[in-house]
DSSP file (Angstrom, degrees, kcal/mol; ACC not computed):
  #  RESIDUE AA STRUCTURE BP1 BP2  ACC     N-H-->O    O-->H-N    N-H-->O    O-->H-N    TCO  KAPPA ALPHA  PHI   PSI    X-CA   Y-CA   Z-CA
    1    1 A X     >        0   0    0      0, 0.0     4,-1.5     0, 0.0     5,-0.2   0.000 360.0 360.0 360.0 -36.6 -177.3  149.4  -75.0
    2    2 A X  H  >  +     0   0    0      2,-0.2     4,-0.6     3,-0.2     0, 0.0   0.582 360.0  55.7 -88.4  -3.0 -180.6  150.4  -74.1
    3    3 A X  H  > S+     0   0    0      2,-0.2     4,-1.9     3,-0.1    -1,-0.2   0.881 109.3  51.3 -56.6 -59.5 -179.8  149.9  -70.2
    4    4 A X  H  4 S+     0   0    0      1,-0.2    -2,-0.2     2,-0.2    -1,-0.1   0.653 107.7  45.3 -77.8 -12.6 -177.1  152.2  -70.6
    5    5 A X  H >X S+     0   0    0     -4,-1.5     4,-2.9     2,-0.2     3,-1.4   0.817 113.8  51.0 -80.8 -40.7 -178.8  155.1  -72.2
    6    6 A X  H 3X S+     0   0    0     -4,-0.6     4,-1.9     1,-0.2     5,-0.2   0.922 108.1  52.5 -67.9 -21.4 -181.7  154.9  -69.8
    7    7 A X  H 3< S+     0   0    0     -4,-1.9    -1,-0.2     1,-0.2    -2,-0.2   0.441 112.3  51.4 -90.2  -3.4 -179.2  154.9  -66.9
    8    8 A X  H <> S+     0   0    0     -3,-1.4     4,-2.2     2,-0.1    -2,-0.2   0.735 106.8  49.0 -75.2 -29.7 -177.9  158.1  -68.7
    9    9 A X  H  X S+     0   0    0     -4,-2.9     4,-2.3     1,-0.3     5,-0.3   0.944 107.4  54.4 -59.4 -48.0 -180.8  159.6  -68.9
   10   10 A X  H  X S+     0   0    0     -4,-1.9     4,-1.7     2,-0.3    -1,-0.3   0.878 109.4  46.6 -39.5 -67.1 -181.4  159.0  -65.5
   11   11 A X  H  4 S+     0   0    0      1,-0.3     4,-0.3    -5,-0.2    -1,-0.2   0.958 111.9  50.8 -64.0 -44.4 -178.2  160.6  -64.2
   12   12 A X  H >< S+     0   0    0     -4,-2.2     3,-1.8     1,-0.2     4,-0.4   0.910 105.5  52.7 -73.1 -25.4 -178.5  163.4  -66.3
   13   13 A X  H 3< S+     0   0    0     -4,-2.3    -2,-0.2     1,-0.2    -1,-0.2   0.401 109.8  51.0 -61.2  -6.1 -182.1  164.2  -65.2
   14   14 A X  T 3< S+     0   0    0     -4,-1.7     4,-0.3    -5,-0.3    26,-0.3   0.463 104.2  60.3-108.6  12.3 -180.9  164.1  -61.4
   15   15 A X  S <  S+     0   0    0     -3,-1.8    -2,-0.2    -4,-0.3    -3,-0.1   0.489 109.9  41.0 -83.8 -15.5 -178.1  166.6  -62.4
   16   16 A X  S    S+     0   0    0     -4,-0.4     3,-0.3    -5,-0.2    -3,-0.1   0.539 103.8  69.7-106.6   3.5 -180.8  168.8  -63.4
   17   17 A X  S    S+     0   0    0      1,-0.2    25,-0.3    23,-0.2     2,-0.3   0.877  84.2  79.7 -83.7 -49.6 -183.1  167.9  -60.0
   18   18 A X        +     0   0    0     -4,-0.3    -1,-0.2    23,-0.1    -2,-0.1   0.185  67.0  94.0 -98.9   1.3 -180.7  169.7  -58.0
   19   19 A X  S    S-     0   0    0     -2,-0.3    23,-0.4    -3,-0.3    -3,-0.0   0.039  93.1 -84.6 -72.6-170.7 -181.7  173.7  -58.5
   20   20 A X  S    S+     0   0    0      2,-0.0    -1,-0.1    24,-0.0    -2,-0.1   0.502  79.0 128.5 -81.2   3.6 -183.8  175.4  -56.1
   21   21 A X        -     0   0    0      1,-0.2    -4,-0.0    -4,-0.2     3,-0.0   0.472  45.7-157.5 -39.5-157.7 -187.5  174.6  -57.3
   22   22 A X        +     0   0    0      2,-0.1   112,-0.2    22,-0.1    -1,-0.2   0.056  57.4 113.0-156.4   7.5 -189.9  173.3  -55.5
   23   23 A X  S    S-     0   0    0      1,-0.1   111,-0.4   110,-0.1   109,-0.1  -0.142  76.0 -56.4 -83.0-172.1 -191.9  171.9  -58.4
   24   24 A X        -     0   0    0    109,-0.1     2,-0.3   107,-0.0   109,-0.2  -0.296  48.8-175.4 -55.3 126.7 -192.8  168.4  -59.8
   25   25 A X  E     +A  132   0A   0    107,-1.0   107,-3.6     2,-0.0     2,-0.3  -0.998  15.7 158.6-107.4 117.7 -189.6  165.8  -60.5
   26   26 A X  E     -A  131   0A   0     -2,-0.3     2,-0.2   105,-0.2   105,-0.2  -0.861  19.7-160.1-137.7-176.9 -190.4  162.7  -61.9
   27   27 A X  E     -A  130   0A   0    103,-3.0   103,-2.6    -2,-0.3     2,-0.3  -0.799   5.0-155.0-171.0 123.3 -188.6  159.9  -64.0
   28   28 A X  E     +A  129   0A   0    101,-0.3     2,-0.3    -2,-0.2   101,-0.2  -0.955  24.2 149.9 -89.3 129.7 -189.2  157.1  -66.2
   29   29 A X  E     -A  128   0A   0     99,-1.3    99,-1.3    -2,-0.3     2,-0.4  -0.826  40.6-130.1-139.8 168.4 -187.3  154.5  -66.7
   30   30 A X  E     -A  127   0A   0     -2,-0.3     2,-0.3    97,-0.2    97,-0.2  -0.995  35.9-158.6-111.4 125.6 -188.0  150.2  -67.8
   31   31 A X  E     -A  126   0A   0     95,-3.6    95,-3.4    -2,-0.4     2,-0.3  -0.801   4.4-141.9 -89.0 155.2 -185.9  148.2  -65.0
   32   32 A X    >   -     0   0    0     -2,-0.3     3,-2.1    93,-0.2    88,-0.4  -0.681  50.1 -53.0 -95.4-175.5 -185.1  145.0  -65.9
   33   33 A X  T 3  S+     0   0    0      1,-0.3    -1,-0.2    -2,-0.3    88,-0.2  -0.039 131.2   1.9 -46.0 128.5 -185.1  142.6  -63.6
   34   34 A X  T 3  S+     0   0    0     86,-1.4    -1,-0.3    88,-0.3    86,-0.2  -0.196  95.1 149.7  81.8 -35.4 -183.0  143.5  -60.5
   35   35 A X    <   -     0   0    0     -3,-2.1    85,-1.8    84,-0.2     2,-0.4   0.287  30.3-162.7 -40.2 132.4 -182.7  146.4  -62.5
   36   36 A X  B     -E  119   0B   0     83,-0.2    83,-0.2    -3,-0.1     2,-0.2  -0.968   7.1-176.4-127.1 155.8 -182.1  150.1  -59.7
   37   37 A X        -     0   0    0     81,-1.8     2,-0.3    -2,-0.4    81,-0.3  -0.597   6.2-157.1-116.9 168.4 -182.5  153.2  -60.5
   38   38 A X        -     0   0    0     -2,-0.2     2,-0.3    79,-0.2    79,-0.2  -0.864  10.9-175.3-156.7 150.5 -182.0  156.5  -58.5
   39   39 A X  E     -F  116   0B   0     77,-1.3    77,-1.8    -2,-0.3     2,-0.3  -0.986  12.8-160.3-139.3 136.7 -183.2  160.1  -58.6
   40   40 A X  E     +F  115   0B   0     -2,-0.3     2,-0.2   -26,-0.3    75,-0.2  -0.714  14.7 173.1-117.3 157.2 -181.8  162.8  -56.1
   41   41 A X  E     -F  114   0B   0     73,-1.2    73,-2.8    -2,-0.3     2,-0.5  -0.933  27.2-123.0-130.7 149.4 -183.6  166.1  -55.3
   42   42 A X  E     -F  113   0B   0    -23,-0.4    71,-0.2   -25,-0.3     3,-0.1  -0.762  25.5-120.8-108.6 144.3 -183.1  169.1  -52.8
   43   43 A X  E     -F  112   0B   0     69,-5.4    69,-0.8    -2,-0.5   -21,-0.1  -0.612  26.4-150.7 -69.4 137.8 -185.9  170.1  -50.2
   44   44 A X        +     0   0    0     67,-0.2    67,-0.2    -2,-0.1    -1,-0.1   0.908  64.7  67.1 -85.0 -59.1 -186.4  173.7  -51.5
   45   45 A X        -     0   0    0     -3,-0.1    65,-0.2    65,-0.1     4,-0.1  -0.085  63.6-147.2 -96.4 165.8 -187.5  175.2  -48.0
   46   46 A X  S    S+     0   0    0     64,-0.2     2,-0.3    63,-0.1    63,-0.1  -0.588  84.8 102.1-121.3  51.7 -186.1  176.0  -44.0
   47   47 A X  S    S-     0   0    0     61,-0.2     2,-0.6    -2,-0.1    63,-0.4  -0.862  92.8-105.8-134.4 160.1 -190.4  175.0  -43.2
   48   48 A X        +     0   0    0     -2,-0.3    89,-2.7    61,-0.2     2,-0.2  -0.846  68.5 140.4 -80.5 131.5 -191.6  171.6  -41.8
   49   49 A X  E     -CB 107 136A   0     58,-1.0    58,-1.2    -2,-0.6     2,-0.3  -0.901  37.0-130.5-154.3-164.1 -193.4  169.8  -45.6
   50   50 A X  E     -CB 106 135A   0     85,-1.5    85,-2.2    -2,-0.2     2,-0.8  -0.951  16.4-107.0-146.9 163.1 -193.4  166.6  -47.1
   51   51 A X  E     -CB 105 134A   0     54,-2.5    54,-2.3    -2,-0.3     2,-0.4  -0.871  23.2-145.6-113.2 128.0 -192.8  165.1  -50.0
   52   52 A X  E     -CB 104 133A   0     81,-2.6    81,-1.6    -2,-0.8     2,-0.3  -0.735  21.2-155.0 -79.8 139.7 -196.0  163.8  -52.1
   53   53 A X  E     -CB 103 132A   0     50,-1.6    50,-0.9    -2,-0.4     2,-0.4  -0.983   8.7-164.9-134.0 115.0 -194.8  160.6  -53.8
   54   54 A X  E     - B   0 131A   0     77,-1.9    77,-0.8    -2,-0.3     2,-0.4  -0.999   8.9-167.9-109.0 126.0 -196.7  159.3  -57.3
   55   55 A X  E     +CB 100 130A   0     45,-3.4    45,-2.1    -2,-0.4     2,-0.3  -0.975  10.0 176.4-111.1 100.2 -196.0  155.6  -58.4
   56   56 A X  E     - B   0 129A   0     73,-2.1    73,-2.2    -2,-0.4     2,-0.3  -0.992  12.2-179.3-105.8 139.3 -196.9  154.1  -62.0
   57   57 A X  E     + B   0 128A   0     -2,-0.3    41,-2.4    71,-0.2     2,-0.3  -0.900  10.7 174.0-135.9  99.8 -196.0  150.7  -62.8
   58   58 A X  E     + B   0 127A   0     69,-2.2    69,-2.4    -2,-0.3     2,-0.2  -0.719  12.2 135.4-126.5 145.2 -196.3  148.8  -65.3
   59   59 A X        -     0   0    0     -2,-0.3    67,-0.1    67,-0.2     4,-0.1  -0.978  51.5-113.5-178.7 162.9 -195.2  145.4  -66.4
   60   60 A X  S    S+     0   0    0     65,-0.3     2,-0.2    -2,-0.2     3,-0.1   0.182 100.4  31.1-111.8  49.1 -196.5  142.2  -68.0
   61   61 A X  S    S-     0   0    0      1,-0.3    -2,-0.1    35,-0.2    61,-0.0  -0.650 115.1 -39.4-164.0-163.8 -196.1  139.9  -64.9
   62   62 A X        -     0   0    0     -2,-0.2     2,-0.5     1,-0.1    -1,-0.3  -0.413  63.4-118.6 -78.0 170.0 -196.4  140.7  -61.0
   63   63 A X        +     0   0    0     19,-0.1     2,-0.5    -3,-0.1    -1,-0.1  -0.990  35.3 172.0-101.7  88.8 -195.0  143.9  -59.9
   64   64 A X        +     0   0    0     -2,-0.5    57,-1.8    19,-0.1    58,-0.3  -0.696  17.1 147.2-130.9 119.9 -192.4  143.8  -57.6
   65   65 A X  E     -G  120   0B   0     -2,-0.5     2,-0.2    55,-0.2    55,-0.2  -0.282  28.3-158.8-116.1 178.1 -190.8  147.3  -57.1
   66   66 A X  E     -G  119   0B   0     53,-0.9    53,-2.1    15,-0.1     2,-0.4  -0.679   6.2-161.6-172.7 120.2 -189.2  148.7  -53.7
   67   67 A X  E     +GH 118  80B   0     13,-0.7    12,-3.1    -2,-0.2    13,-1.3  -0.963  17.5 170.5-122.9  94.5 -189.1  152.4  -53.6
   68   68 A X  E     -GH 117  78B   0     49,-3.1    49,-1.0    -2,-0.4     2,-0.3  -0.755   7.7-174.4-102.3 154.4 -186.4  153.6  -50.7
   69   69 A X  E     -GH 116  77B   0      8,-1.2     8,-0.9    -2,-0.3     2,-0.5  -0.909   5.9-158.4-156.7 141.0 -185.3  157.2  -50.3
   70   70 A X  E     -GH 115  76B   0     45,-0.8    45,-2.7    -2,-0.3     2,-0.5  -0.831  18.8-130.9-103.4 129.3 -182.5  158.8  -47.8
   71   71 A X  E >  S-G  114   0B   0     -2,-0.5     2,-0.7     4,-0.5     3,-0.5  -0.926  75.8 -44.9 -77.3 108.3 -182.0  162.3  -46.5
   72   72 A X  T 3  S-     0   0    0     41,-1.2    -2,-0.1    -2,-0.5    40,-0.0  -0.505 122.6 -22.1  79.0-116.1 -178.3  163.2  -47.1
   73   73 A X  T 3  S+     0   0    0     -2,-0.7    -1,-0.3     2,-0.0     3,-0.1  -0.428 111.8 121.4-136.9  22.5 -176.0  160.3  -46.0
   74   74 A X  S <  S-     0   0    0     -3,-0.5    -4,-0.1     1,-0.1     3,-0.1  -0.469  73.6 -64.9 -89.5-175.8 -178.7  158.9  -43.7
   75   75 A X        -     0   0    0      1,-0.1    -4,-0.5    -5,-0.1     2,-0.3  -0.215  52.9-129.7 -47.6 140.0 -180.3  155.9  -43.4
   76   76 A X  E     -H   70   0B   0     -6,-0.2     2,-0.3    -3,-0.1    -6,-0.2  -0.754  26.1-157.8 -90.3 164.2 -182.5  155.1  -46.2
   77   77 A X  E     -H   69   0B   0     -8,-0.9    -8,-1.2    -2,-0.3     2,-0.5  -0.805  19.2 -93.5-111.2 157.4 -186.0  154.1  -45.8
   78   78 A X  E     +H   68   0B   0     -2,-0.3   -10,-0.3   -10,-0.2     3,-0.1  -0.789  38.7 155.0 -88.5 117.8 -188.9  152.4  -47.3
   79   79 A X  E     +     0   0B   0    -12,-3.1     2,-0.3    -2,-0.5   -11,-0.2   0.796  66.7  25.0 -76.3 -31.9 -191.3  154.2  -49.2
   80   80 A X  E     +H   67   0B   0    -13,-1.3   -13,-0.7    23,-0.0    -1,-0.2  -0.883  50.5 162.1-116.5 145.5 -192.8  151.6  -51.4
   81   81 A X    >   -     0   0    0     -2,-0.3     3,-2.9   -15,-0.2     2,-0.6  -0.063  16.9-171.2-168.0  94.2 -193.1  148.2  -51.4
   82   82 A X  T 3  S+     0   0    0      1,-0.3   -19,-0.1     5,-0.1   -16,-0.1   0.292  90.0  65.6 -61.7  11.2 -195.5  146.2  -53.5
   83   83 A X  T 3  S+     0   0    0     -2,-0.6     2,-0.5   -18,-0.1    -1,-0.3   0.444  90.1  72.6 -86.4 -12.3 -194.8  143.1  -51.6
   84   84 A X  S X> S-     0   0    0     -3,-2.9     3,-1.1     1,-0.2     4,-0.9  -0.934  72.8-154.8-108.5 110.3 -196.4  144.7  -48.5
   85   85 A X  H 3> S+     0   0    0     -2,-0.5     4,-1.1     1,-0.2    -1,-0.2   0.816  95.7  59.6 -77.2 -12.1 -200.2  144.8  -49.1
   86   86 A X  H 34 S+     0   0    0      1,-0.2    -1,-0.2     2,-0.1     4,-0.1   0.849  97.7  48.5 -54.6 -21.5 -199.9  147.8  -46.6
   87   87 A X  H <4 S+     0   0    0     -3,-1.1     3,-0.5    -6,-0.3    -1,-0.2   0.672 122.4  39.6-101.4 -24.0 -197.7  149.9  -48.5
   88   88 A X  H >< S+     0   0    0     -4,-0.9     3,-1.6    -7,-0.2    -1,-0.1   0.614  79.1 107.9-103.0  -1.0 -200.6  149.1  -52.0
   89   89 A X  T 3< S+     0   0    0     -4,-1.1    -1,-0.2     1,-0.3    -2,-0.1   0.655  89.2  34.1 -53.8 -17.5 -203.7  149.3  -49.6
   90   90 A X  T 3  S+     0   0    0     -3,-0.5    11,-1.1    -4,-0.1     2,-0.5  -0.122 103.0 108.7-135.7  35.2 -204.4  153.0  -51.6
   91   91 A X  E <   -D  100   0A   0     -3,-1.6     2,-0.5     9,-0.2     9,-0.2  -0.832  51.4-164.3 -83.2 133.0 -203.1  151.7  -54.7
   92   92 A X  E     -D   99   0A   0      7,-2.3     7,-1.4    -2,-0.5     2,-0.4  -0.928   7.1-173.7-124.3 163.4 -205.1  150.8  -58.1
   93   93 A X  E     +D   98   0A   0     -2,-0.5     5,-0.2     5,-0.3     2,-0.2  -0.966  13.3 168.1-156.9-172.5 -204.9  149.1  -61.0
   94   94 A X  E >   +D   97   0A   0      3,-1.9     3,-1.1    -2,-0.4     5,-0.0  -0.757  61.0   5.0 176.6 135.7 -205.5  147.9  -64.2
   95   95 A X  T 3  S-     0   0    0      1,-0.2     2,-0.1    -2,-0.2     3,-0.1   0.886 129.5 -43.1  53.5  29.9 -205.0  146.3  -67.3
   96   96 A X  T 3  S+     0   0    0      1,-0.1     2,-0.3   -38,-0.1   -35,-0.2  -0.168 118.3 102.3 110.1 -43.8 -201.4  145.4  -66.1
   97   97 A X  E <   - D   0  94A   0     -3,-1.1    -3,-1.9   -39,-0.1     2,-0.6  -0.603  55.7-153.7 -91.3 127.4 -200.4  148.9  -64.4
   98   98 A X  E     - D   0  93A   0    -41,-2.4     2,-0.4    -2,-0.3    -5,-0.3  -0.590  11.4-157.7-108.7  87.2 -200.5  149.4  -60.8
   99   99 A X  E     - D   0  92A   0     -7,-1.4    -7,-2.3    -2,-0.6     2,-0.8  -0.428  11.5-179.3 -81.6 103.2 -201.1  153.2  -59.9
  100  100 A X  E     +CD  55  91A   0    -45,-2.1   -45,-3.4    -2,-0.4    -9,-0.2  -0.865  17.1 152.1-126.2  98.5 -199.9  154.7  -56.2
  101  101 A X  E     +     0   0A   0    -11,-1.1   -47,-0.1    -2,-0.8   -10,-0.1   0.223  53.5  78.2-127.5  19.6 -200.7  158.5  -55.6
  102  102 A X  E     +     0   0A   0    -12,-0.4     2,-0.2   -47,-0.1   -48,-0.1   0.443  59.7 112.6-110.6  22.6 -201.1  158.6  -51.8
  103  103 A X  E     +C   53   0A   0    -50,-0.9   -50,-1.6   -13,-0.1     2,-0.3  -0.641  34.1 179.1 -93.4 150.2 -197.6  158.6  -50.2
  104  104 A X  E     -C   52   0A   0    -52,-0.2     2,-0.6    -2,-0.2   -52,-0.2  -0.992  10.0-156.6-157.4 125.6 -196.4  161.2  -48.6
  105  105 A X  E     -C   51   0A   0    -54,-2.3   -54,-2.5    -2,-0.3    36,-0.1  -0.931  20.5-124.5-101.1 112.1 -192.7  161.5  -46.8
  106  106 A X  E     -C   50   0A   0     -2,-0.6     2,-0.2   -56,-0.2   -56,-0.2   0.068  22.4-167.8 -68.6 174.9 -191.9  163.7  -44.2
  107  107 A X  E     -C   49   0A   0    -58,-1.2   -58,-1.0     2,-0.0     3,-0.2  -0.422  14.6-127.7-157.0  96.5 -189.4  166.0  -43.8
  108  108 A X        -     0   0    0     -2,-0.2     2,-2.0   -60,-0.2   -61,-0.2   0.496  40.1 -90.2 -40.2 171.5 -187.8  168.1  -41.4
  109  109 A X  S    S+     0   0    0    -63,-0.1     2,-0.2   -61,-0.1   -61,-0.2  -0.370  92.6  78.1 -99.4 104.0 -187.2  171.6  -41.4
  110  110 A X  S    S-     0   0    0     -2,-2.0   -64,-0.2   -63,-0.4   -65,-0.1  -0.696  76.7-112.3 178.3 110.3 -183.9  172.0  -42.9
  111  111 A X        +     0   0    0    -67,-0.2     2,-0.2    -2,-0.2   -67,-0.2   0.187  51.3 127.5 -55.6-175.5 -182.9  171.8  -46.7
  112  112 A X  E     -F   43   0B   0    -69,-0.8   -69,-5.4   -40,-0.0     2,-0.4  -0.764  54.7 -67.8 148.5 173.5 -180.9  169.1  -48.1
  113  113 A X  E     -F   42   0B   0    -71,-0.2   -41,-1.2    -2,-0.2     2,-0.3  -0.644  38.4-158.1 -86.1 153.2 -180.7  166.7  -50.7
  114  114 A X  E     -FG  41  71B   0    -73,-2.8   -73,-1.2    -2,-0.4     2,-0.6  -0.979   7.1-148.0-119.2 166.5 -182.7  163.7  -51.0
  115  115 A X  E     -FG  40  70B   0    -45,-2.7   -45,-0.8    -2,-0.3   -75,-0.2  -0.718   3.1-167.1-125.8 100.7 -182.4  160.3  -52.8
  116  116 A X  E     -FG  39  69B   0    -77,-1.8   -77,-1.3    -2,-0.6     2,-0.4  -0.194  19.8-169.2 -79.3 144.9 -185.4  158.3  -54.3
  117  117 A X  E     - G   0  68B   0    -49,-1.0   -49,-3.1   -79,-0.2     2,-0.4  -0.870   2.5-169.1-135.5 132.9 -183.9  154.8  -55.0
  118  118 A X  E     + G   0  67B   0     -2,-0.4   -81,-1.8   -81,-0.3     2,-0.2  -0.974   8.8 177.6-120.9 132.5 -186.0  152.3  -57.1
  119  119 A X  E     -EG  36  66B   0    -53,-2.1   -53,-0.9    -2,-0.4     2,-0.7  -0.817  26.5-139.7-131.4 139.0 -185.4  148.7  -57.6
  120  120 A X  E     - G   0  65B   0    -85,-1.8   -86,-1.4   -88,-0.4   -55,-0.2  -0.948  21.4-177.3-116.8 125.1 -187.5  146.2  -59.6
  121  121 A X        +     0   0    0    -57,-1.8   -56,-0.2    -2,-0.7    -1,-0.1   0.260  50.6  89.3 -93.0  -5.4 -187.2  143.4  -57.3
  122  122 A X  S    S-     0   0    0    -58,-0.3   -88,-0.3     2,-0.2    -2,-0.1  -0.131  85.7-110.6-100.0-164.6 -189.3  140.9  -59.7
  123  123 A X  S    S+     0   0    0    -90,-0.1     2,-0.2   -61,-0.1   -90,-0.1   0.260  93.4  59.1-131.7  14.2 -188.0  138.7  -62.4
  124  124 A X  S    S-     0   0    0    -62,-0.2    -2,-0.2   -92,-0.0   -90,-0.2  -0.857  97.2 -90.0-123.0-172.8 -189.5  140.6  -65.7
  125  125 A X        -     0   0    0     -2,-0.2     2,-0.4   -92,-0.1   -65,-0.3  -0.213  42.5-168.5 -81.8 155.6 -188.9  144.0  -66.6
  126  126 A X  E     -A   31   0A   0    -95,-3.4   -95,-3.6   -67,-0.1     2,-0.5  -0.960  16.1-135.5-158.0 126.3 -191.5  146.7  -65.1
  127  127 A X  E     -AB  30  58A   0    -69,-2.4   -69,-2.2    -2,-0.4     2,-0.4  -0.818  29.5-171.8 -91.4 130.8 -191.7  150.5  -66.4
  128  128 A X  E     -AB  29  57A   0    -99,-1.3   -99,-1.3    -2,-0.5     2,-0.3  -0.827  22.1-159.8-107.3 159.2 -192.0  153.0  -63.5
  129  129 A X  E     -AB  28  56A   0    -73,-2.2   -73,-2.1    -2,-0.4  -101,-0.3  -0.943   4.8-163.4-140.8 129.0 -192.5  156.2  -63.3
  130  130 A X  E     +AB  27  55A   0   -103,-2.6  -103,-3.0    -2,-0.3     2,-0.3  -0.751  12.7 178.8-125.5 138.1 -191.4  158.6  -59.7
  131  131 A X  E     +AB  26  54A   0    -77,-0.8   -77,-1.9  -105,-0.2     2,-0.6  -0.912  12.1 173.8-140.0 115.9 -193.2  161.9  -59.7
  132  132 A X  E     -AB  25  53A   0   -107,-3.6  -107,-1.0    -2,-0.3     2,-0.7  -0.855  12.7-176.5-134.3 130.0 -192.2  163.5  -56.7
  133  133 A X  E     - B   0  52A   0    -81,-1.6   -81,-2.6    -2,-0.6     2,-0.3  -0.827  25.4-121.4-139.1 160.2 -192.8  166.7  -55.5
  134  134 A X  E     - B   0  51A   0     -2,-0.7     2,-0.4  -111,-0.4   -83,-0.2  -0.455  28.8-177.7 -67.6 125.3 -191.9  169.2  -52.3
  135  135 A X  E     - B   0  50A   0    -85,-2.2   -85,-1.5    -2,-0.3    -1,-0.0  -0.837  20.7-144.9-116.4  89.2 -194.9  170.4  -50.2
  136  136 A X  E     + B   0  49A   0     -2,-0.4   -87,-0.3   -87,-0.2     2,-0.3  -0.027  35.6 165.2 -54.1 163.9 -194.3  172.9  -47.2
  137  137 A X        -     0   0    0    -89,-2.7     3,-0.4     1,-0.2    -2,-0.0  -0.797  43.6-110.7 172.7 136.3 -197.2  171.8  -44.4
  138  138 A X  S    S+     0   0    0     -2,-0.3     2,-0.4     1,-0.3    -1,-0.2   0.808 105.1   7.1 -56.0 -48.0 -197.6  172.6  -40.7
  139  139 A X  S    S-     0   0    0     -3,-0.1    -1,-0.3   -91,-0.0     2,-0.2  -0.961  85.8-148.1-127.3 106.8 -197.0  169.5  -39.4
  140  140 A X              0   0    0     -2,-0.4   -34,-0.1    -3,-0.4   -90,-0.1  -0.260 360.0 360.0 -78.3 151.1 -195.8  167.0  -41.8
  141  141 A X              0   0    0     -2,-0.2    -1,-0.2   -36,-0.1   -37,-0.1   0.446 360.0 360.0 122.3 360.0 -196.4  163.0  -41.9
C-alpha cells in the first residue's frame, strides 16, 4: 500500500512538473529494493543551459541508486551512479546519507520534455530525494 501511494504521488507531482517554470523540481520517494521511480520536466527556454542535478540518499546499508534521464524519446543517459566512484568523487556523506550537489546536464537549445529516472539498484530500501532545476548558460556542460 505504501508503494502505491508513493508511486501516486510521484505521478501526480510530474503532472504538475510540466508548466512553463523554470524553477526548482524535486521529489522524494523510499525505493525499495529494485524499486524505480520517474520524474518528467520541460526545459523552459529556446537558450543553450543545463540542468543542475541535487542527490540525497539515504538508507541503512550501501547505497546503490542509478539516476538516468532522456530528452524526449531519446536515448537515456547516465547521470548518477553510486557504483562508479567517478560519478561520487564530489559527493559527501554522513551518518548513513550520501549527499551529491554537483551534477550538472546539458542541454541543447530547444525546449522539450525531460525524464529523470531513478532506480535503487541495492538490496535494502534507500530514500532519495531529485532536486532538479533548469539553468540558461552560454555554453553548457
Amino acid at each position: 500500500m505504501r508503494r502505491l501511494s508513493s508511486d501516486l504521488a510521484v505521478a501526480l507531482f510530474a503532472v504538475g512538473l510540466l508548466g512553463p517554470a523554470a524553477s526548482a523540481k524535486s521529489v522524494s520517494v523510499t525505493l525499495q529494493p529494485r524499486g524505480t521511480t520517474m520524474m518528467t520536466v520541460r526545459q523552459p527556454l529556446k537558450k543553450t543551459g543545463e540542468w543542475a542535478v541535487k542527490v540525497r540518499m539515504s538508507s541503512d546499508g550501501a547505497k546503490v541508486v542509478k539516476i538516468r534521464a532522456r530528452r524526449g524519446n531519446g536515448v537515456s543517459f547516465s547521470v548518477l551512479n553510486t557504483t562508479n566512484s567517478a560519478d561520487t568523487a564530489s559527493c559527501n556523506g554522513a551518518a548513513g546519507t550520501l549527499f551529491c550537489d554537483q551534477i550538472t546536464v546539458p542541454a541543447v537549445p530547444a525546449p522539450g520534455t525531460w525524464t529523470f529516472t531513478i532506480k535503487n539498484a541495492g538490496s535494502r530500501p534507500t530514500t532519495v530525494t531529485l532536486n532538479v532545476t533548469w539553468r540558461a548558460v552560454g555554453a553548457a556542460g
